[in-house]
C-alpha positions in Angstrom: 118.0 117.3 109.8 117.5 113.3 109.8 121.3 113.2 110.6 121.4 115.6 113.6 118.9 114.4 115.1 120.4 110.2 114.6 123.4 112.8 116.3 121.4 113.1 119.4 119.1 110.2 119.5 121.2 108.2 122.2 121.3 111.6 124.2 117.9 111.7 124.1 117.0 107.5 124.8 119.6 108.4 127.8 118.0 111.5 129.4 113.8 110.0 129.4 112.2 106.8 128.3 109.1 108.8 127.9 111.0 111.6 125.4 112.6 108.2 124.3 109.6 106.8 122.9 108.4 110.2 121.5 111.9 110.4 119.6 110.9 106.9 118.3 107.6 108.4 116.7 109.3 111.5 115.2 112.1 109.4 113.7 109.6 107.2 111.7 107.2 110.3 110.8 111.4 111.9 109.4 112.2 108.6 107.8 108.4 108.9 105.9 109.3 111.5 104.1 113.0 109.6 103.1 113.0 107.6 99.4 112.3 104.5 101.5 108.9 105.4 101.6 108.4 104.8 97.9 108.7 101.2 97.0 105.4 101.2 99.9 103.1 104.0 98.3 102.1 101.5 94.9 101.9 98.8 97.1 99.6 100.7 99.6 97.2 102.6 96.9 96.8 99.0 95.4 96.0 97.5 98.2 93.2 99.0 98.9 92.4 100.3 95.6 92.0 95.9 95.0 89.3 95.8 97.9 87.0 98.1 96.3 87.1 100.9 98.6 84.3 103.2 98.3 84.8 105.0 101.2 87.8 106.5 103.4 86.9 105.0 106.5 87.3 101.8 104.8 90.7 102.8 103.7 91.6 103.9 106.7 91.1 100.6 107.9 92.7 98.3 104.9 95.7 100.6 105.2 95.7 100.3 109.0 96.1 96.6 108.7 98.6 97.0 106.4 100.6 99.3 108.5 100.4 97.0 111.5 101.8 94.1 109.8 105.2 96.6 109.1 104.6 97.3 112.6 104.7 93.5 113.8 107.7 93.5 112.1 109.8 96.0 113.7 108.4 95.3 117.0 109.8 91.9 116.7 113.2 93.1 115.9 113.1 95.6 119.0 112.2 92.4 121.3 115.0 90.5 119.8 117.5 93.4 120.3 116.3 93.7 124.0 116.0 90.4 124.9 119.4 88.9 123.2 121.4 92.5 122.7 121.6 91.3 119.2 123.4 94.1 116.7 121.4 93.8 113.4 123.7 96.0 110.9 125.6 92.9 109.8 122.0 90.9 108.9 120.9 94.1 106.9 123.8 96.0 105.3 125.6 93.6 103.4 125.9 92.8 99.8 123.2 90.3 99.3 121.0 92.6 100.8 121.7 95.5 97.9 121.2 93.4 95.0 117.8 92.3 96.7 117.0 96.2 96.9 118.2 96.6 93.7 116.2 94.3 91.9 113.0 95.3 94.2 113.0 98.7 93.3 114.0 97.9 89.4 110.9 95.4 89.2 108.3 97.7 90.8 109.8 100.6 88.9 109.3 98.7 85.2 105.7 97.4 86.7 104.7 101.3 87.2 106.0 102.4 83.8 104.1 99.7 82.0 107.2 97.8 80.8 106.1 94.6 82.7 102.6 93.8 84.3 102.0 93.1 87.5 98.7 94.4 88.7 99.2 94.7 92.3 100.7 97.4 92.2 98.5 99.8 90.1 96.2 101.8 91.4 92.9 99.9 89.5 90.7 98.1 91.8 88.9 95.6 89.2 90.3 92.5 90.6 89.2 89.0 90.4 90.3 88.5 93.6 90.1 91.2 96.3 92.4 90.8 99.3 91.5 90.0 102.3 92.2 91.7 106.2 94.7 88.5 106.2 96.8 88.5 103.0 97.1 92.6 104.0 98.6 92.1 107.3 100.7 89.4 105.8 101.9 91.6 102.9 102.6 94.4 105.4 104.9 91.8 107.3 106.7 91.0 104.0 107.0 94.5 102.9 108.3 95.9 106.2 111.1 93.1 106.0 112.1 93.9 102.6 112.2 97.6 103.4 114.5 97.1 106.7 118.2 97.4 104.7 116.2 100.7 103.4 115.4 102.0 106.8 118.1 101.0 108.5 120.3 103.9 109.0 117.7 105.2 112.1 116.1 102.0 112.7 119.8 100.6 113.2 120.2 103.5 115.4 116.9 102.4 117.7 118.0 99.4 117.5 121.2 99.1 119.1 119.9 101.7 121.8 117.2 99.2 122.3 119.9 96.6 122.6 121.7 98.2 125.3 118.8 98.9 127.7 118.1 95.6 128.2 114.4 95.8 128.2 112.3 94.0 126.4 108.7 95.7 127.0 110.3 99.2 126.4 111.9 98.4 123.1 108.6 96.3 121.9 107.3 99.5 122.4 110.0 101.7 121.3 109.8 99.9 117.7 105.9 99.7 117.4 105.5 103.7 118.3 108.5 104.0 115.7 106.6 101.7 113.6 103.4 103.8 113.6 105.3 107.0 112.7 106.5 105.5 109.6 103.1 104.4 108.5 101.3 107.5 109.5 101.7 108.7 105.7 100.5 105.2 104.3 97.6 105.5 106.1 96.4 109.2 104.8 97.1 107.5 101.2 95.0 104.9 102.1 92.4 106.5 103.9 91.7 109.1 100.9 92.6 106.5 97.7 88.9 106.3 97.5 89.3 110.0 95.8 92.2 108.0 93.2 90.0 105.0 92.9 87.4 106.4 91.6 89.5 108.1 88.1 89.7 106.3 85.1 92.6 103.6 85.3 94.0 105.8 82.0 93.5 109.0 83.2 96.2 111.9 83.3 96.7 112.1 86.7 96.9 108.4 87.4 99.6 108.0 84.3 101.3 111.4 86.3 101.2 109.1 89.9 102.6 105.8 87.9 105.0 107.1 86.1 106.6 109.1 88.4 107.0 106.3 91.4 108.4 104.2 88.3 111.0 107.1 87.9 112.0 106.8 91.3 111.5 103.3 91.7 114.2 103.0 89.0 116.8 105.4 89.9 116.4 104.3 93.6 117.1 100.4 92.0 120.5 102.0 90.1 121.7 103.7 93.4 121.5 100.1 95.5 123.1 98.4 92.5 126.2 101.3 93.2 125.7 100.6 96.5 126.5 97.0 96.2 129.3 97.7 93.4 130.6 100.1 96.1 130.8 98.0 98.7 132.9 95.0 96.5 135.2 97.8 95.6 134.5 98.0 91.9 133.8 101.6 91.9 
């Protein structure tokens, strides 16, 4: 489905800037439910799990910020594609890029099966140091950056559409709407982590949760490492 409809995207960017920007929102809500979305889930249910959240409409907010500092992100790269028609595969598909993947996914994967600590990324929210509206923006901006090579097989496609329109207001907005789609899932985990918040740090269904994304995690981390042994032609 994701394919067919990359297929027709330009078809569709061609024919309406209003069904344009709509195609923008369904291809982040289709790329939400893509692996990519993974490596953002721990980070997103420990995010706001480390404020404390007691309630949803809390959540809802903490995630929101979070999900607009991805947005700022890719709203950036839409202005830079309209303004200076800049192609971005070469930036984002490229060996380095892989092994950076690679190793992301491998390190968050082995921090959710327990094999190495780092406590940002589980789900408990006693934390010396709760993070602030701030730090969560900024992490979203790092983490939509570091997710890009991920994304990039319809973001690519927006992209370079973007780049030949020329115009810089439509693909700020073309990205940010594109941008929102992605993160509407983030935010319903965020909004209702309250509910995960309040279990025991060891109970079943938060071991079930952990241990499954660090499943993932990993076997996403081995398929970017082929990826990059691919690409070298070692394989």
């Amino acid at each position: 489905m994701l394919y067919h409809f990359l297929h027709n995207l330009e078809e569709i960017f061609n024919s309406s800037p209003t069904l344009g920007l709509g195609a923008s929102f369904l291809a982040g809500i289709l790329v939400s439910f893509s692996p990519c979305i993974f490596p953002l889930v721990p980070i997103t249910l420990g995010v706001v799990g480390a404020t404390s959240v007691s309630s949803r409409t809390k959540g809802f907010f903490v995630s929101a910020v979070f999900v607009l500092g991805i947005a700022t992100i890719y709203t950036v790269l839409g202005v830079i594609a309209a303004l200076f028609h800049v192609i971005f595969e070469k930036f984002f598909i490229n060996p380095i890029t892989y092994i950076f993947l690679g190793l992301f996914f491998i390190i968050m994967g082995l921090s959710l099966l327990g094999l190495i600590k780092i406590n940002f990324f589980s789900f408990s929210h006693n934390y010396k140091h709760k993070p602030t509206y701030p730090s969560i923006f900024v992490l979203g901006l790092i983490s939509g950056l570091s997710i890009i090579p991920c994304n990039f097989p319809v973001l690519g496609s927006i992209l370079t559409l973007i780049s030949l329109k020329k115009d810089i207001v439509y693909g700020a907005i073309a990205l940010l709407i594109f941008s929102l789609g992605y993160g509407t899932v983030l935010i319903i985990l965020g909004t209702f982590t309250s509910l995960i918040a309040k279990l025991p740090k060891r109970s079943k269904m938060v071991i079930i949760i952990n241990k499954s994304l660090g499943v993932v995690m990993l076997l996403m981390g081995i398929y970017f490492f082929l990826k990059f042994v691919s690409m070298n032609g070692w394989l």
